[in-house]
LONUDO-542992 format. One record per residue (C-alpha): x, y, z. Coordinates in steps of 0.1 Angstrom, whole numbers, plus 5000, padded with zeros to 4 digits. Each point is the difference from the previous one (the first is absolute). Layout:
N
PT    u    v    w
PT    X    Y    Z
...
This chain:
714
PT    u    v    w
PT 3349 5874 2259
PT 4989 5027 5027
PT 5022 5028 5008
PT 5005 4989 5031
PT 5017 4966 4993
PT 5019 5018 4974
PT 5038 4992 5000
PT 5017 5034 5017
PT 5023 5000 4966
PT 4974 5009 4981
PT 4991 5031 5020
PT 5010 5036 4983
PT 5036 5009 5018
PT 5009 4964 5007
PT 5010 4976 4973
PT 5018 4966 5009
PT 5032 5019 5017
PT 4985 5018 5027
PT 4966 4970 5001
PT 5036 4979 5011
PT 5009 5022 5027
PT 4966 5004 5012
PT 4994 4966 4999
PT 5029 4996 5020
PT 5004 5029 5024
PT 4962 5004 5009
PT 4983 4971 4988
PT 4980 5013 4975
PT 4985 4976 4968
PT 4970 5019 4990
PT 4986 5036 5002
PT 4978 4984 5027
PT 5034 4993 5019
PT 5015 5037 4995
PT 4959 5013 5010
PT 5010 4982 5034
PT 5034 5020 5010
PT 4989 5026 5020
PT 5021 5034 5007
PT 5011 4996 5038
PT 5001 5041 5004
PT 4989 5030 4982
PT 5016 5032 4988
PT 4977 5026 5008
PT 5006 5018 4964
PT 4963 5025 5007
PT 5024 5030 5012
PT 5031 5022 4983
PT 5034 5012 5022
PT 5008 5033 4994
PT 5040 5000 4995
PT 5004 5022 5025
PT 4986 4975 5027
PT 5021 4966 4986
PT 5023 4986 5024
PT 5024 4974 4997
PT 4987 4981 5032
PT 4963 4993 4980
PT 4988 4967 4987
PT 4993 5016 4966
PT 4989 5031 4990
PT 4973 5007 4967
PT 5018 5033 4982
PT 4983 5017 4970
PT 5024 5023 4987
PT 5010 5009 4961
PT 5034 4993 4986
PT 5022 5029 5003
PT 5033 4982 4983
PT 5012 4967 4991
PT 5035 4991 5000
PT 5017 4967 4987
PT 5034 4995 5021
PT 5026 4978 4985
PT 5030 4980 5018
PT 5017 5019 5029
PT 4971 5020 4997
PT 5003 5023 4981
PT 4977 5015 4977
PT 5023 5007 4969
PT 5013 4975 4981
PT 5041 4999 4996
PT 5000 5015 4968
PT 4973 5027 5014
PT 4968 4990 4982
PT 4972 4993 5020
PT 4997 4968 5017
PT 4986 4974 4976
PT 4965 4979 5015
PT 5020 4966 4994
PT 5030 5013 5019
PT 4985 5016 5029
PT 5000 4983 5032
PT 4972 5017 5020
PT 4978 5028 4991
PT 4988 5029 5026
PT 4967 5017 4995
PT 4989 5029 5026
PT 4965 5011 5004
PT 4982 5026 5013
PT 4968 5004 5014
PT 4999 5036 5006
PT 5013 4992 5040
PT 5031 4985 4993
PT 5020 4980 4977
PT 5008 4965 5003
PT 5025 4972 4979
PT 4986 4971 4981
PT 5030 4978 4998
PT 4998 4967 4968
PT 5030 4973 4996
PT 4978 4980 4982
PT 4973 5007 4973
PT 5020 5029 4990
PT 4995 5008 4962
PT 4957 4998 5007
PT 5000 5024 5029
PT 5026 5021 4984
PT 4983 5004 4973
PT 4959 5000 5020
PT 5011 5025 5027
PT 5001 5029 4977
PT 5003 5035 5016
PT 4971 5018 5005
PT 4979 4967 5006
PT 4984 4989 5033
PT 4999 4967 5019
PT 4988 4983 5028
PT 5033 4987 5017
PT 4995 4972 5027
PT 5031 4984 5021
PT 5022 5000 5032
PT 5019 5037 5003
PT 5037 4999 5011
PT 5026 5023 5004
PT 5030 5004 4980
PT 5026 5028 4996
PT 4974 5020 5023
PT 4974 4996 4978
PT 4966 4981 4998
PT 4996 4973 4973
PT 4980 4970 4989
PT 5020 4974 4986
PT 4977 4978 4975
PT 4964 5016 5004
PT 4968 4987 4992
PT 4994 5026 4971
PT 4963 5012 4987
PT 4981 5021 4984
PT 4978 5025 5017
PT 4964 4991 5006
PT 4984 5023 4969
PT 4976 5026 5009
PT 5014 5019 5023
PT 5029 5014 5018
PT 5008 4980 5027
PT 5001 4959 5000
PT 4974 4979 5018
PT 5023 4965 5011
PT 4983 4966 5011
PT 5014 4974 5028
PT 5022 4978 4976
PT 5004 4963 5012
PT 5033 4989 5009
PT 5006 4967 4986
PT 5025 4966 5015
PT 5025 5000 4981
PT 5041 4988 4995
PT 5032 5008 4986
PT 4990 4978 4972
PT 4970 5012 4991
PT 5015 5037 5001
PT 5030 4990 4979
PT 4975 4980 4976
PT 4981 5037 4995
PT 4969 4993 5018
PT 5007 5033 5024
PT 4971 5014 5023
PT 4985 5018 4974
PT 5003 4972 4972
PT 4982 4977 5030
PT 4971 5027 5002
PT 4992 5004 4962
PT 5004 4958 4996
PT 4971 5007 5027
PT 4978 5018 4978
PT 5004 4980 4973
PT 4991 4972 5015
PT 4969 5013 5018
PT 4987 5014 4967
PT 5001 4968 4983
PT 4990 4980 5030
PT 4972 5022 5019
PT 4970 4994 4975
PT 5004 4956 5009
PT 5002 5003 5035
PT 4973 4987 5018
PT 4987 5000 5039
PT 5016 4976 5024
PT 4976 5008 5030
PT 4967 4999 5001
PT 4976 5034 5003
PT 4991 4992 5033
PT 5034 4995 5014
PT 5010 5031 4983
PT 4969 5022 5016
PT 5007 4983 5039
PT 5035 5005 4999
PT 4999 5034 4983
PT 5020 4988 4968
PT 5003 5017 4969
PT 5003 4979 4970
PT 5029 4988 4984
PT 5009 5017 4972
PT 4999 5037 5016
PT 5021 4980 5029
PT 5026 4990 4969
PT 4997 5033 4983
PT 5007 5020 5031
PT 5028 4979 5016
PT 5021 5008 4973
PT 4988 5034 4989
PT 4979 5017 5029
PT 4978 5025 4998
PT 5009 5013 5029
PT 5007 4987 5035
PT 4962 4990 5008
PT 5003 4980 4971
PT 5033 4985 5005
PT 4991 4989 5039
PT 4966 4981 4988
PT 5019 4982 4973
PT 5025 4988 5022
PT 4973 4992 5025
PT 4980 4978 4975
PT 5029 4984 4985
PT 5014 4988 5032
PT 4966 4989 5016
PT 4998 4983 4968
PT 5033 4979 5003
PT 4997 4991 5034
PT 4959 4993 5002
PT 5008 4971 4973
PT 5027 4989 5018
PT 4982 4993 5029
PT 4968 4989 4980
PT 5023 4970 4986
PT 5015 4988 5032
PT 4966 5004 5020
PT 4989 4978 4966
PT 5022 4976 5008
PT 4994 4996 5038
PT 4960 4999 4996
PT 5007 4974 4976
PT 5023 4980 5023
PT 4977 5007 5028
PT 4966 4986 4982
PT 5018 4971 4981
PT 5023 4990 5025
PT 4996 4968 5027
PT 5017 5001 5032
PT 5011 4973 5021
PT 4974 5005 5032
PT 5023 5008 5028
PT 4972 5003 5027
PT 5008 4992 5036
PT 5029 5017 5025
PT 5011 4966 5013
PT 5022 4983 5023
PT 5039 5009 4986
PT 4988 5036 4992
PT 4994 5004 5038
PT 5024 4984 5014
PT 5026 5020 4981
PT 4978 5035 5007
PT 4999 4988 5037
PT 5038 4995 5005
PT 5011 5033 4987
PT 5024 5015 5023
PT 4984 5037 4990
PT 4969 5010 4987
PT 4995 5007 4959
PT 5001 5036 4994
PT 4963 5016 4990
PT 5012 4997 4967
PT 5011 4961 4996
PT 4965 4995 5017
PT 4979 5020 4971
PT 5021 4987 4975
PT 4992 4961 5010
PT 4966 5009 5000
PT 5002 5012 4965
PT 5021 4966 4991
PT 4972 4981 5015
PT 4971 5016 4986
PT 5014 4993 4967
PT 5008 4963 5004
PT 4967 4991 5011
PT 4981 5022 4975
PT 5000 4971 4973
PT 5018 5019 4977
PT 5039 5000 4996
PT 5019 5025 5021
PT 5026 5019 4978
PT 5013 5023 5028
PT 5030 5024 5001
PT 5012 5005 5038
PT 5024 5028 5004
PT 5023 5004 5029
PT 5026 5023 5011
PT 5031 4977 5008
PT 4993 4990 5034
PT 4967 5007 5001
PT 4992 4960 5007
PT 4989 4985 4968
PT 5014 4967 5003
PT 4979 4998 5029
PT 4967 5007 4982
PT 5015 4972 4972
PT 5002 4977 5027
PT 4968 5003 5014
PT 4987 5002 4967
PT 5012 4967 4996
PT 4986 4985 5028
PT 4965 5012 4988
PT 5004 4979 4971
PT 5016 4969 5019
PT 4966 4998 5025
PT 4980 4996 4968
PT 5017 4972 4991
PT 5023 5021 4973
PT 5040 5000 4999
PT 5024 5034 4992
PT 5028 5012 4984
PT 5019 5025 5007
PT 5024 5012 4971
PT 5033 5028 5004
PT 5021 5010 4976
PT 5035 4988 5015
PT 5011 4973 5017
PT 5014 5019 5032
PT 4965 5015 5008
PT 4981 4964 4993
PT 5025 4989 5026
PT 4992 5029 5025
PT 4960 4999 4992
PT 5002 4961 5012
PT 5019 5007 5028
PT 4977 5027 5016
PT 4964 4981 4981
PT 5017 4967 5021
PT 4998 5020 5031
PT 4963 5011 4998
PT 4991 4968 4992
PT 5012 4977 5026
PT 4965 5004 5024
PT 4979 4989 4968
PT 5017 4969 4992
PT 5002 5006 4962
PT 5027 4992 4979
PT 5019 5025 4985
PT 5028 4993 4971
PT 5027 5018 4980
PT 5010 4991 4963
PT 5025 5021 4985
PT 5028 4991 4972
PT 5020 4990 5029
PT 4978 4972 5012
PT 5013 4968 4997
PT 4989 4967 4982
PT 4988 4987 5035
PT 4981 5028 5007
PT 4984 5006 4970
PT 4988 4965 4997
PT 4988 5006 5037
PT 4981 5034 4995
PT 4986 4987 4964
PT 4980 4968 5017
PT 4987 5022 5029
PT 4985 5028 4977
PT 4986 4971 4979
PT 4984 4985 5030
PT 4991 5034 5016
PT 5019 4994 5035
PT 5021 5031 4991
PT 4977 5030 5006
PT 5027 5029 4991
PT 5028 4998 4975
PT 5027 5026 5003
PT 5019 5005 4968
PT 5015 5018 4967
PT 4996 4994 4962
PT 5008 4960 5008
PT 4959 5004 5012
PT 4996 5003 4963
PT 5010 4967 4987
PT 4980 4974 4987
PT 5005 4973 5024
PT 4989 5023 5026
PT 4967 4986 5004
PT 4967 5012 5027
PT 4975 4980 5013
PT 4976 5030 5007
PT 5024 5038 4997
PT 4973 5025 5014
PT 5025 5027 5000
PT 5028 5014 4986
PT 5023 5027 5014
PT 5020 5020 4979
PT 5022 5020 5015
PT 5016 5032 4984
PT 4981 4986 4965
PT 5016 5026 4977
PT 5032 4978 5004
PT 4985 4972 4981
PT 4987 4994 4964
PT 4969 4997 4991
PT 5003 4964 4986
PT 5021 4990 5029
PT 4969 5009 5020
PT 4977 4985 4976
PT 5012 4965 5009
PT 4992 5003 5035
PT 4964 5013 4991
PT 4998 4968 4985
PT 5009 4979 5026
PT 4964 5005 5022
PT 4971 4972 4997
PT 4980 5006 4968
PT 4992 5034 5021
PT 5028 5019 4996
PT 5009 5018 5036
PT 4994 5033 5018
PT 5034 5021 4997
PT 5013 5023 5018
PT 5032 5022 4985
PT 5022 5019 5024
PT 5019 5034 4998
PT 5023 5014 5026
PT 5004 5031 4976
PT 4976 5021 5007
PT 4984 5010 4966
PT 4984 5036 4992
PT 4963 4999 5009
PT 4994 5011 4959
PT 5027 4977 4989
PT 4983 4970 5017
PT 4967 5006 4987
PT 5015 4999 4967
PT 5023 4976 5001
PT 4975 4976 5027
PT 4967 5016 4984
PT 4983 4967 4997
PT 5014 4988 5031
PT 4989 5005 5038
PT 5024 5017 5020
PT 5006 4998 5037
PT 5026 5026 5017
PT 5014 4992 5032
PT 5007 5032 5014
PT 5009 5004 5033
PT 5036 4987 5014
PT 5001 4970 5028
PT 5001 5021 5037
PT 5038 4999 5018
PT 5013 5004 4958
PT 5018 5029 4998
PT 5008 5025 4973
PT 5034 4996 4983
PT 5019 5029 5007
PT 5008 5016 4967
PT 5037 5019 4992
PT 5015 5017 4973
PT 5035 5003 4997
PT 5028 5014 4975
PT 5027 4975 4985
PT 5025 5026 5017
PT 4989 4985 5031
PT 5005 4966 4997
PT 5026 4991 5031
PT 4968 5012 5022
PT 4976 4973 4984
PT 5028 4977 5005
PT 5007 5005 5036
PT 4961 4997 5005
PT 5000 4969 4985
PT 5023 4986 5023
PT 4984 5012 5031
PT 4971 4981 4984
PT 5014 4970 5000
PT 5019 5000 5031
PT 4962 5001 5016
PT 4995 4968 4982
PT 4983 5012 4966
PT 5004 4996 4962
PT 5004 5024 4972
PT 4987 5000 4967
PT 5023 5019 4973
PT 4979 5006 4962
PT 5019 5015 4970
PT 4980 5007 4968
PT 5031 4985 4976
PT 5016 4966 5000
PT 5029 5011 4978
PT 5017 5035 4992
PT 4978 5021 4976
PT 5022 5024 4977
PT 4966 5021 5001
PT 4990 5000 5036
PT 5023 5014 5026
PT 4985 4972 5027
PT 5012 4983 5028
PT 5000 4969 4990
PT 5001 4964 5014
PT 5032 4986 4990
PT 5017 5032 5017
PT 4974 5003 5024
PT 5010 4965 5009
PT 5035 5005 5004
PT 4998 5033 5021
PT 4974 4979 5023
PT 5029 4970 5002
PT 5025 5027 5010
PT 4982 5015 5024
PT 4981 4973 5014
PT 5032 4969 5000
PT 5000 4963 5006
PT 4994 4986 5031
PT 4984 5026 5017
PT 4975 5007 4973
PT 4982 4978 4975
PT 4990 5014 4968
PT 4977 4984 4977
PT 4995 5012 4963
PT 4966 4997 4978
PT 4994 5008 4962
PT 4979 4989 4969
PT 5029 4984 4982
PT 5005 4978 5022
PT 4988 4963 5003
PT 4970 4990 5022
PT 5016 4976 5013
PT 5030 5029 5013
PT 4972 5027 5007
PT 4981 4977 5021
PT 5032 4989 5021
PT 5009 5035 5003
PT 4965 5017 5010
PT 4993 4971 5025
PT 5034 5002 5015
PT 4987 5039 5007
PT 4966 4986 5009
PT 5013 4973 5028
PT 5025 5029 5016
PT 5035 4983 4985
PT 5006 5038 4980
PT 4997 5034 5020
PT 5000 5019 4968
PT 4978 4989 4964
PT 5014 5018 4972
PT 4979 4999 4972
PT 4979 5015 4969
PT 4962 5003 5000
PT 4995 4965 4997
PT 4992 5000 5038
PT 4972 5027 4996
PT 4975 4970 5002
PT 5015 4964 5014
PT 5012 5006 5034
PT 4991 5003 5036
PT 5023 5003 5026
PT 4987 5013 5033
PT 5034 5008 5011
PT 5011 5025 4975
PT 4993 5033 5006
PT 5020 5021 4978
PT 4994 5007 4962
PT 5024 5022 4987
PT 4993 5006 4963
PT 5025 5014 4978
PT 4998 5021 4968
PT 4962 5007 5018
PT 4996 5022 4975
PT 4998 4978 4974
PT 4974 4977 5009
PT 4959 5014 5003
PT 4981 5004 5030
PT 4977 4968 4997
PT 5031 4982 4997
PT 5021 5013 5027
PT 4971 4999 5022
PT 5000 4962 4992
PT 5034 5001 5009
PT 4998 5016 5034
PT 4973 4973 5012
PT 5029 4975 5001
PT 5011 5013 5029
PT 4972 5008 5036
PT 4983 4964 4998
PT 5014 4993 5034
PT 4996 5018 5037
PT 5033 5024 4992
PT 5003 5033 4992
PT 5006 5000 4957
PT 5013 5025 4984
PT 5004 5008 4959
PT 5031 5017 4990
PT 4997 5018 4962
PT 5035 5007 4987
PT 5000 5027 4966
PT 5026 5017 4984
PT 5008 5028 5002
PT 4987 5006 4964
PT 4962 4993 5008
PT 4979 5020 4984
PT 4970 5022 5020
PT 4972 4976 4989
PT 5017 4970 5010
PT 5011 5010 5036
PT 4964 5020 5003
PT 4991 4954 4994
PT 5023 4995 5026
PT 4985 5027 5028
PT 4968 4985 4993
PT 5012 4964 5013
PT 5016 5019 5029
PT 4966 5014 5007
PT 4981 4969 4997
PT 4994 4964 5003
PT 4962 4998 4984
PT 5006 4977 4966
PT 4968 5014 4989
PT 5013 5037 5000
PT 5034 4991 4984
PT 4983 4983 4974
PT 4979 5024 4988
PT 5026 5030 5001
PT 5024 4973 4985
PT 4969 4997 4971
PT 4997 5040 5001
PT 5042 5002 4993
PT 5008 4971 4974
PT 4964 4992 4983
PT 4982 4962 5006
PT 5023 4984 4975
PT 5025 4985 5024
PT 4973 4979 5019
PT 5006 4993 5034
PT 5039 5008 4996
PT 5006 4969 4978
PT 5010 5002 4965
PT 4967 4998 4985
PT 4994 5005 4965
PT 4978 5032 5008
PT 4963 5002 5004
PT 4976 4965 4985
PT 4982 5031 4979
PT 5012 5032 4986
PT 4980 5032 5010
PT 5004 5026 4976
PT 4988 5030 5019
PT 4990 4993 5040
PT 5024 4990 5027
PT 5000 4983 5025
PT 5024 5020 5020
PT 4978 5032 4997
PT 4964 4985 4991
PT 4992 4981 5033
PT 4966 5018 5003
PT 4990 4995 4966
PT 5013 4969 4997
PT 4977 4987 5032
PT 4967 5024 4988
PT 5007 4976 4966
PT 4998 4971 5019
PT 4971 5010 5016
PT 4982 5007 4972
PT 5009 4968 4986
PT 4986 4978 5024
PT 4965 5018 4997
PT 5004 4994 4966
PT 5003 4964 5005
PT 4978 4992 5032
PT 4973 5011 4972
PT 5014 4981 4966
PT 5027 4978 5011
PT 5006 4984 4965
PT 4991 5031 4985
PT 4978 4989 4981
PT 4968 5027 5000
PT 4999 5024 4968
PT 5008 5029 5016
PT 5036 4985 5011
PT 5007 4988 4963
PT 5027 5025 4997
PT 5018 4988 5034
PT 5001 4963 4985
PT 5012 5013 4971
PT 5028 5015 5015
PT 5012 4972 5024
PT 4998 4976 4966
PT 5032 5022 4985
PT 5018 4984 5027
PT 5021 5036 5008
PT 4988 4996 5033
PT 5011 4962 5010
PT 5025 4994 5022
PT 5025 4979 5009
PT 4984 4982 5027
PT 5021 5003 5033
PT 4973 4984 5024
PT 4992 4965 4987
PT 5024 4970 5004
PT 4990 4988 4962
């Protein structure tokens, strides 16, 4: 077996307990893995601190000084035993060590490993010592220091820029300190460096100024300086993030050459009549994006096209007219949400367009009733429905198309991918063009990861007369004020939206939470004159569904509720949000949040309630929605603060691929240069199949690089 696919136990300075914790804590199976965990800093170790100029305030300071005494201390620190022998090495507690370096003197202080540097820091010897310095007792110490010896040959120690590795309680517990990570390291670049071989070809190395991949491993770990260290880095994360895009672009050439498209040709007759009867005129950015829509349909390949919208940006309108393509070339369309409450509301408003065209619209949702289901099954067998409305219940089998053109999916990350599978299945024996829908505005770098084999439309620009929701933070102190503004809300005739982040008291979070939320709101707000309606996950649907709509139709003022109304809800006459325990949530998801409230002609406004405990970082989140509606720009900082794990504020299990060194957050130019690259790459060999590419083919086969596929419905 090859070094590389060695088992980590096996490794010198491992062995099965620490391979276990390793395993665990990082990942890592074979020395391969461990080549693969990068440092995330480095400790510039190339220069020596006199003593004299060591401060407790510094990082860490690099002292090389020679042991003037060491001293074991015993319990209640003393240095003599009770008897008034010395203190024995098993007995002692701690053991102090000063040295001097001819500027000052400084203390070494050891609670563990005490017997080996009692008995290695001999007086009269000289060390390199490397750690934080404190004070204590008015002196400067090092509690713990990285201890070595000096460089030989001369006087004075020449340092290098020492990685710092990820690391956890566990791992430092299990032994595998900073130190023990760097010389694992070496070992396993010794035993590995001679087997590994090129990933990228020489001309991709030469055009994007690459150096090769072993003095890219060598010198991410162990740099030979900073030069060294910043074109390592450079080549490693080009690296990760060129084959990244190589295999989605793979994928979408493939799907573009190999797949057939239902022709969707002609602007006809229902597409007009609906475009004619607007009562305002699509923004710039509706009209670009139907263009887009169209171009694709009629291409005679499948569309597979990601349309992303701010909330209110007008969407549902492009769906609809989207639709209507389809339905003038003799196609029918579906148009698929994730709960029952927005099916209801997209049929309502679809319904409305619709009436100048004369084509029928449906809704089918878990709610739907024998009669209608038997009604809505035998006009989408016979075609006279053009446009079915509906949730999950679109998925069954008996559920049956005479010619679906089209399918909608709107918010798609809320559905499975075999859910969605079944209604790719339900075209002709073409299966039909699809076109997913976001109102969370995704991270330009997350979408070209995430959508990197999809096309992606951004509808950008807000309907005119839409105005901004005005944004407010507020301290829990200052709760009767949010109160009383409530009120004076809804004595002009509007609803309020109350969010808490917790259904039930948490022991560990001191939140607001719903069922006491719930109670003060009752108090405050009392039968008759105020209706309060309440909305959480652990209710039924059938309950959730009676409360929301009972908020929906105007019977409640006031919707108290967790998140689950982040997506599901429209209500043109609510226009406040106030969120409490804002603090707690992320900036993509209280930005989702907010656009619950301004869909109608009033003045909205968002009220963010945090305790009094909220950190710096989380109320500098908080300023940033008071400063701004863009989705986009929250997004992206929202990325920059918390990483692209959390996709699109849902409870995502992380990123569909694992990047070891780049990120998206800070590699946005690199990460589109890759991309770039990639497609020239394969506009010349697009099933890389020339010689000179043999490498890149090799590479993609390992299957590192494949990702869980967020654009297609199968």
């Amino acid at each position: 077996m090859s070094a590389l696919n060695s088992e980590i136990q096996y490794l010198s300075g491992v062995g099965p307990k620490r391979a276990a914790l390793l395993r665990s804590e990082l990942g890592v199976e074979t020395f391969g893995d461990l080549l693969r965990i990068f440092p995330f800093r480095y400790i510039d170790r190339t220069s020596i601190t006199p003593i004299r100029d060591a401060r407790g305030d510094l990082a860490y300071v690099q002292i090389q000084g020679t042991v003037v005494s060491s001293t074991l201390i015993g319990p209640g620190g003393s240095t003599q035993m009770a008897k008034g022998g010395p203190v024995e090495i098993r007995a002692a507690k701690r053991l102090s060590v000063i040295v001097d370096d001819g500027s000052g003197q400084m203390e070494m202080v050891f609670f563990k490993g005490i017997k080996w540097n009692y008995e290695r820091l001999k007086p009269g010897s000289t060390f390199l010592f490397f750690g934080k310095p404190s004070e204590f007792n008015g002196r400067l110490n090092i509690v713990h220091p990285e201890i070595d010896n000096p460089v030989a040959g001369g006087t004075e120690a020449r340092g290098t820029l020492t990685g710092v590795y990820p690391s956890t309680e566990k791992l430092k517990n299990g032994g595998i300190t900073g130190k023990v990570m760097c010389k694992l390291q070496s070992a396993a670049l010794a035993m590995c460096l001679p087997e590994i071989k090129e990933t990228l070809p020489d001309y991709i190395l030469k055009e994007n100024a690459l150096v090769p991949l072993t003095y890219a491993l060598r010198n991410i770990h162990f740099p030979a300086d900073s030069y060294a260290l910043q074109k390592s880095v450079r080549r490693l994360k080009f690296e990760e993030l060129f084959f990244l895009q190589l295999s989605l672009l793979k994928q979408k050439y493939i799907q573009s050459r190999g797949s057939v498209g239902l022709p969707v040709t002609k602007v006809g007759a229902a597409f007009n009549a609906c475009y004619g009867s607007l009562p305002y005129e699509l923004t710039g950015a509706q009209k670009r994006v139907i263009r887009e829509i169209h171009n694709d349909m009629k291409g005679g390949h499948q569309m597979n096209r990601l349309l992303q919208g701010d909330v209110g940006s007008g969407k549902t309108m492009v769906a609809v007219l989207s639709a209507l393509l389809a339905i003038d070339n003799g196609y029918q369309a579906c148009i698929m949400a994730p709960t029952e409450v927005l099916a209801q509301q997209h049929f309502a408003n679809i319904s409305r367009y619709l009436e100048p065209t004369g084509v029928r619209c449906a809704l089918l949702t878990g709610s739907s009733t024998q009669k209608e289901r038997r009604e809505i099954h035998s006009g989408l067998e016979d075609g006279s429905i053009g446009i079915i409305v509906g949730t999950h219940a679109l998925l069954e089998d008996n559920v049956v198309f005479h010619a679906l053109g089209l399918a909608v999916i709107d918010e798609q990350h809320r559905f499975g991918v075999d859910q969605r599978a079944k209604l790719w299945g339900k075209g002709p024996s073409v299966p039909p063009h699809v076109l997913v829908m976001t109102a969370t505005p995704i991270p330009r770098t997350l979408a070209m990861t995430l959508y990197g084999d999809l096309d992606v439309s951004v509808i950008d620009e807000l309907p005119p007369g839409r105005k901004p929701v005005k944004t407010a933070m507020i301290s829990d102190a200052k709760k009767g004020t949010v109160y009383n503004f409530m009120r004076k809300q809804i004595e002009l005739g509007r609803q309020v939206f109350v969010v808490y982040p917790l259904i039930f008291e948490s022991e560990k979070m001191d939140l607001n939470n719903l069922e006491m939320g719930y109670e003060e709101i009752l108090k405050r707000f009392p039968d008759p004159d105020y209706k309060v309606a309440i909305v959480h996950g652990q209710q039924s649907a059938e309950v959730k569904n009676f409360n929301m709509s009972a908020f929906a139709v105007g019977r409640a003022q006031i919707l108290v509720s967790t998140t689950v109304i982040e997506v599901g809800v429209d209500v043109p006459n609510a226009s406040v949000m106030v969120i409490e325990s804002a603090q707690r949530f992320g900036l993509s998801q209280l930005h989702q949040l907010r656009g619950r409230v301004g869909r109608g002609a009033d003045e909205s406004y968002c009220i963010l309630v945090h305790d009094f405990k909220t950190s710096k970082e989380a109320k500098s989140r908080l300023e940033l929605m008071c400063r701004t509606n863009d989705g986009f720009e929250i997004a992206e900082e929202d990325m920059k603060m918390r990483g692209p794990g959390d996709l699109e504020g849902t409870q995502q299990s992380g990123l569909p691929i694992k990047l070891s060194i780049a990120s998206l957050a800070k590699d946005g130019l690199m990460l589109n240069e890759a991309r770039v690259y990639a497609d020239k790459v394969l506009n010349a060999d697009p099933s890389l199949e020339l010689p000179v590419n043999r490498l890149l083919a090799e590479e993609l086969r390992k299957g590192k690089y494949d990702m869980k596929d967020y654009s297609k419905i199968s």
